[in-house]
C-alpha positions in Angstrom: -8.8 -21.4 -18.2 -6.4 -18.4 -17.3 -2.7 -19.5 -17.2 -1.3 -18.8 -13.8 0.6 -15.7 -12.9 3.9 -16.3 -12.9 5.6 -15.5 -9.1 7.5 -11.9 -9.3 11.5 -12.6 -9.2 11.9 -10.1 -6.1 10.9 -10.1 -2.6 11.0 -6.9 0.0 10.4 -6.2 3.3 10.2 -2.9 5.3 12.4 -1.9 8.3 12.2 1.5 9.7 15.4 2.5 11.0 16.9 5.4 13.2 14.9 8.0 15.2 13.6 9.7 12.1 11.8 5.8 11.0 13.3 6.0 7.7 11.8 2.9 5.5 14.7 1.1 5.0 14.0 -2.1 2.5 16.0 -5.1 2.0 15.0 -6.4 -1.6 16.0 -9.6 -2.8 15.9 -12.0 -5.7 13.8 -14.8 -5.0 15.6 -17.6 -7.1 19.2 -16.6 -6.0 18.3 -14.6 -2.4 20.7 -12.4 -3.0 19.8 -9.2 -1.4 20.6 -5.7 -1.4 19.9 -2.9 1.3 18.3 0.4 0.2 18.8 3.2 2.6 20.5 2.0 5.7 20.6 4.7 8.1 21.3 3.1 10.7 20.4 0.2 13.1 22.9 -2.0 10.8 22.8 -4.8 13.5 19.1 -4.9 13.6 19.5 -4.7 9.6 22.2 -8.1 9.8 20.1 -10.2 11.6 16.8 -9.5 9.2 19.1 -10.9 6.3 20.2 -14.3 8.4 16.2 -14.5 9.7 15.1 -14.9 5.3 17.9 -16.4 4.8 20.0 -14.5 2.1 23.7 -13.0 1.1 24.2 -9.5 0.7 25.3 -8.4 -2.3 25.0 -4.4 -2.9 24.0 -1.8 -0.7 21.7 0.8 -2.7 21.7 4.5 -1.1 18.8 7.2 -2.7 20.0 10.0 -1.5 22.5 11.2 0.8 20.8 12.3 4.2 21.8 11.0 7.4 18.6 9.0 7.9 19.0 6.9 4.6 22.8 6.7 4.1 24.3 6.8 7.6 24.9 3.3 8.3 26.1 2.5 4.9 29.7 3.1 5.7 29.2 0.4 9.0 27.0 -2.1 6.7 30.2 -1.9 4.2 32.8 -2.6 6.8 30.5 -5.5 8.3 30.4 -7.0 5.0 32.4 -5.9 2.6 29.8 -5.2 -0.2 29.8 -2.7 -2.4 28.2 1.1 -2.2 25.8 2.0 -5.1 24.0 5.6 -5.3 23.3 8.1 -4.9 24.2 10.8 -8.3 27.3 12.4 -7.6 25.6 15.7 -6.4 24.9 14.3 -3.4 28.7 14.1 -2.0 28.5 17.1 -0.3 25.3 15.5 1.8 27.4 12.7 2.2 30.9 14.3 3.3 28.4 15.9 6.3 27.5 12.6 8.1 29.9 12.6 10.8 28.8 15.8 11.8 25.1 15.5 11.3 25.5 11.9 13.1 26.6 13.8 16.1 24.5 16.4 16.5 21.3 13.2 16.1 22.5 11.2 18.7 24.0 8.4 15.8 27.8 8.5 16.6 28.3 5.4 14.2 27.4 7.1 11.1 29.9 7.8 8.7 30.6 9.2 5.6 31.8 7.3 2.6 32.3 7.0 -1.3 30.1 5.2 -3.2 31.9 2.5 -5.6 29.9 3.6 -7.8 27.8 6.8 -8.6 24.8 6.8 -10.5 22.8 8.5 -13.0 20.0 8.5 -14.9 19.3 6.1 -17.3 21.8 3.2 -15.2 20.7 0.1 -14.1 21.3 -2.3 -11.1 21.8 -5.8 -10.7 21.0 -7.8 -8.1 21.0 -12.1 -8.2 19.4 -12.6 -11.9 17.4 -9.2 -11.5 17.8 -5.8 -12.6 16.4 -2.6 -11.5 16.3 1.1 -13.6 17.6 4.0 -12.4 16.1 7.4 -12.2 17.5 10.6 -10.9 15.5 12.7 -9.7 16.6 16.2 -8.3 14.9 18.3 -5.5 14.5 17.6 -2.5 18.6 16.8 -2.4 20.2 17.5 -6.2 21.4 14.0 -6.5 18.4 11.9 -5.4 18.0 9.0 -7.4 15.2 6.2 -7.4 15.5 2.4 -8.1 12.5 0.9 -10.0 11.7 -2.8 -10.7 9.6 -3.0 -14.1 8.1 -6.1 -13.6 7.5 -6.0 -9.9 5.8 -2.7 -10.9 7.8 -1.4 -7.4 9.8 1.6 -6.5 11.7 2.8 -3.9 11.3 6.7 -4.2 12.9 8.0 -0.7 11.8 11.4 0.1 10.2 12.4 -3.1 7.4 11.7 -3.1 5.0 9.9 -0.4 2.2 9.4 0.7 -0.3 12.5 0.3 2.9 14.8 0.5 6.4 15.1 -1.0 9.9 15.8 0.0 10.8 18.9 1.6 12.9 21.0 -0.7 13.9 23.8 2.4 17.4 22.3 2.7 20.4 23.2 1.0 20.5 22.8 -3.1 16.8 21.8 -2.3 14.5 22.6 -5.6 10.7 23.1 -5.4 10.4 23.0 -9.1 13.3 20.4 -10.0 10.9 18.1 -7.3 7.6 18.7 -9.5 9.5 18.1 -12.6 11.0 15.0 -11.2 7.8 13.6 -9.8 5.6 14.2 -13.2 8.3 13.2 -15.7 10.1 10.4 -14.3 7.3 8.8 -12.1 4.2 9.5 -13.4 5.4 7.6 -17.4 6.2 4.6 -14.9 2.1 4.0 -14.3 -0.2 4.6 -12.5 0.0 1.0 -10.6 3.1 1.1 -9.4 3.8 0.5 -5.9 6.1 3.0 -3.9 8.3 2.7 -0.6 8.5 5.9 0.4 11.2 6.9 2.6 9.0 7.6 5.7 5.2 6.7 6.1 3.5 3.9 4.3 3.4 2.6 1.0 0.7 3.9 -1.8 0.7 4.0 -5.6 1.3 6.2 -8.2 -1.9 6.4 -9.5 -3.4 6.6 -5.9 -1.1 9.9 -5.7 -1.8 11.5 -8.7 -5.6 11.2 -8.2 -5.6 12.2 -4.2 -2.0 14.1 -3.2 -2.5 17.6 -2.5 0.6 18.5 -3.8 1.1 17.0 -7.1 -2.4 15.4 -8.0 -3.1 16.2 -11.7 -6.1 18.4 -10.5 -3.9 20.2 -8.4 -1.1 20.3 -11.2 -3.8 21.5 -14.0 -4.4 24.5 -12.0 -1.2 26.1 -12.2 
């Protein structure tokens, strides 16, 4: 007889947030329920009351990148509950210090900008309740994007590098076509093919789905250049 699989120490759910329906996830350990908050952009009342509906505390609030849609409520979430700021890599300040302005012009008047307490690069890890997650930065579509990965879970949350049957856009500012690819193949692909991804728009898929069927970076694709 098979021994039974042991349950996985996290839990996640899904809430797109702001016009732009950026996947915000709250992720939580299962024996403590402490959560934290990856990419709030916004909707941070909406984002409260998820947390009292499963029950759990807040503990960090993780931030990807810093784009309006993923990090503009963080500064709101903070003052709300007085947790701290983790991500992105410090070369995403300058995305960060142009939230106010970019709020504006989106019809989000409550985001802000803020300092992380703390930056992060590649190679950190996270804590969260008895859990830990990696860190991987991975330049392109903003210089100082970084992804959380849970090992065991075998789940990422990758924001806008890579989704499903596309990848981020690297027209913006600092933006890197080739840093992306390099990211994508280097620091995803070793993680396996079955891991599971958020993305940070669209649904979820898997790394092995993507590198068998994206049409941007499947290894036929890749093999051809």
């Amino acid at each position: 007889m098979n021994a039974p699989t042991p349950p996985l120490p996290i839990r996640a759910v899904v809430a797109p947030v702001t016009p732009l329906q950026q996947n915000c996830t709250i992720v939580w350990c299962a024996r403590t329920l402490k959560a934290a908050i990856i990419d709030p952009g916004g909707e941070v009342p909406r984002l409260l009351e998820a947390l009292q509906e499963h029950g759990l505390t807040l503990e960090k609030i993780w931030i990807t990148h810093g784009h309006l849609d993923h990090a503009g409520g963080a500064a709101e979430l903070q003052a709300a509950t007085g947790v701290p700021i983790e991500g992105p890599h410090p070369d995403d300040a300058f995305w960060i210090d142009q939230i106010d302005a970019q709020g504006a012009t989106w019809g989000m008047p409550e985001a802000r900008g803020f300092t992380p307490d703390r930056w992060l690069r590649d190679g950190d890890t996270v804590t969260l309740g008895e859990t830990e997650f990696e860190v991987y930065h991975c330049p392109g579509h903003t210089p100082g994007h970084v992804i959380f990965f849970h090992r065991q879970a075998q789940l990422a949350q990758v924001g806008d590098v890579l989704f499903q049957g596309s990848i981020g856009r690297t027209d913006f500012p600092r933006s890197n076509h080739a840093d992306l690819i390099t990211a994508i193949t280097t620091r995803l692909w070793p993680l396996g093919d079955g891991v599971r991804f958020v993305p940070g728009h669209g649904p979820m898929s898997s790394f092995g789905q993507e590198r068998r069927t994206n049409p941007f970076v499947a290894d036929t694709i890749l093999a051809k250049r």
